[in-house]
N, C-alpha and C positions, 0 to 999 in steps of 0.2 A: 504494500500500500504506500502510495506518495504521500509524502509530506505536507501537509496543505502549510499555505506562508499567508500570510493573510495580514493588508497594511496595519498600522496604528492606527487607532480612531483618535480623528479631527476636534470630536469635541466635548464637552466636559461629562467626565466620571466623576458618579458621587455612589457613597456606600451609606445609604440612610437607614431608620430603625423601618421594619414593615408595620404597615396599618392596616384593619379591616377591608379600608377600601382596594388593598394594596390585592387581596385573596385570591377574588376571579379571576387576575391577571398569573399572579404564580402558581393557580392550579391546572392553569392552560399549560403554562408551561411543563409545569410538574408530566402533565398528561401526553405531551406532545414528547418529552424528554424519557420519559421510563417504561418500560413496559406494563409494568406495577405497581400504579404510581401512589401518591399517597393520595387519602383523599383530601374533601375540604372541610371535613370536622376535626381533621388532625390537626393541618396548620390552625385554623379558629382557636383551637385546644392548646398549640404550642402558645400562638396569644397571649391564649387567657393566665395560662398558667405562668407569664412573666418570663418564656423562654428568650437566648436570644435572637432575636428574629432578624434579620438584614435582605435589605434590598440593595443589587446595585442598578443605578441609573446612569444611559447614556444616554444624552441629547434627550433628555426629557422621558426615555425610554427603560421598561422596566428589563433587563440584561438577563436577571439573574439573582439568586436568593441562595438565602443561609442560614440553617437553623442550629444553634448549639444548648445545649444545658450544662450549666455551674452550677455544683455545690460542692462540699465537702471534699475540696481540695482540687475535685477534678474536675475536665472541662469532656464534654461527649460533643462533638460533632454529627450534628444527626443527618443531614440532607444539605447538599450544595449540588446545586445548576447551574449551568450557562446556560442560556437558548443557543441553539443550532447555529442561528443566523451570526450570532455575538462569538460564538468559540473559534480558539487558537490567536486569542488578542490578549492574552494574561490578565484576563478578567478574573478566574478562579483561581488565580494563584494571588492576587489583589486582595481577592474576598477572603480567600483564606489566611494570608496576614492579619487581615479586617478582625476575623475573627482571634485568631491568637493573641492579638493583642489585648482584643478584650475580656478573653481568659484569665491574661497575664493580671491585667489591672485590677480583675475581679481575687487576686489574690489567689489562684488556681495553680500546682506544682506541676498537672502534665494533663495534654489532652489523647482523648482515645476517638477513634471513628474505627467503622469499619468499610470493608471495600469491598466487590466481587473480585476477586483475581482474574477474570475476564476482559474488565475494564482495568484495562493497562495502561489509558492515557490518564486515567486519575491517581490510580499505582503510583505510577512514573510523577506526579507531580508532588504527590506528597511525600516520596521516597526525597524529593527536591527540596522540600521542607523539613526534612531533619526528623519524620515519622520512621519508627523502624516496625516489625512487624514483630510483632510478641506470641500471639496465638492464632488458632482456627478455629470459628464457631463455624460445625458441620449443619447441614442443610439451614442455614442463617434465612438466605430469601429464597425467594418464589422465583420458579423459573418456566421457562416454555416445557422445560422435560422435566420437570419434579421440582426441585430445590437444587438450590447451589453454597456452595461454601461463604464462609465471609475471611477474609483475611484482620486481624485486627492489629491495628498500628497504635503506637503510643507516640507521643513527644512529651519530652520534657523541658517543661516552659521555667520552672525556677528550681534552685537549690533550698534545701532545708535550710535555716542559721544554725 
């Protein structure tokens, strides 16, 4: 498979908190982007319950989303998208700084996500980010033939004193 190279974009990136209104917009995408996607009582639910939720916007437009939870030391990464149209412009490695840092601030020593090992352009980006792979939860998601593996990554964002 080619390499897709894909210019800079022209005009202004913002990574803002998501809102209600924001919903319809990233469960299109959600829907458009995953096989199985999540629905939209989930994100509403990530919401409610004070998750961190992130949009990013180009040119007024919604790119792309980020969902993480903090507490108790840790930071989980739970879903991050680019849309189609916006990927291969280091939107998601943008977002994903976005988010670490605000693990970091939230006082959080190391975050976890997990990943399909089949998706090797996200692999490959978090492996880029200093995530290393710790474990396997076996049949994690949902697939076209059963279930699939989840690989799970950890980074560590601070040191104990």
């Amino acid at each position: 498979m080619a390499s897709v190279k894909r210019e800079e974009l022209p005009v202004a990136v913002e990574i803002r908190p998501m809102h209600e209104f924001d919903v319809p917009v990233v469960v299109a995408a959600e829907y458009a982007g995953y096989p199985f996607p999540w629905s939209e009582g989930i994100f509403r639910d990530c919401l409610r319950v004070g998750y961190v939720c992130r949009v990013i916007d180009v040119g007024g437009a919604m790119a792309g989303y980020g969902i993480m939870s903090v507490g108790a030391g840790e930071a989980h990464i739970l879903n991050v998208c680019i849309r189609e149209e916006y990927r291969c412009r280091g939107l998601a490695r943008r977002l994903m700084l976005h988010l670490l840092e605000r693990a970091r601030a939230a006082g959080m020593r190391e975050a976890y996500l997990e990943v399909r090992p089949s998706n090797t352009v996200a692999s490959r980006l978090y492996i880029s980010l200093g995530f290393e792979q710790i474990g396997v939860r076996r049949g994690y998601y949902q697939a076209a033939a059963g279930r699939e593996d989840a690989a799970v990554l950890r980074r560590v964002l601070q040191q104990d004193p």
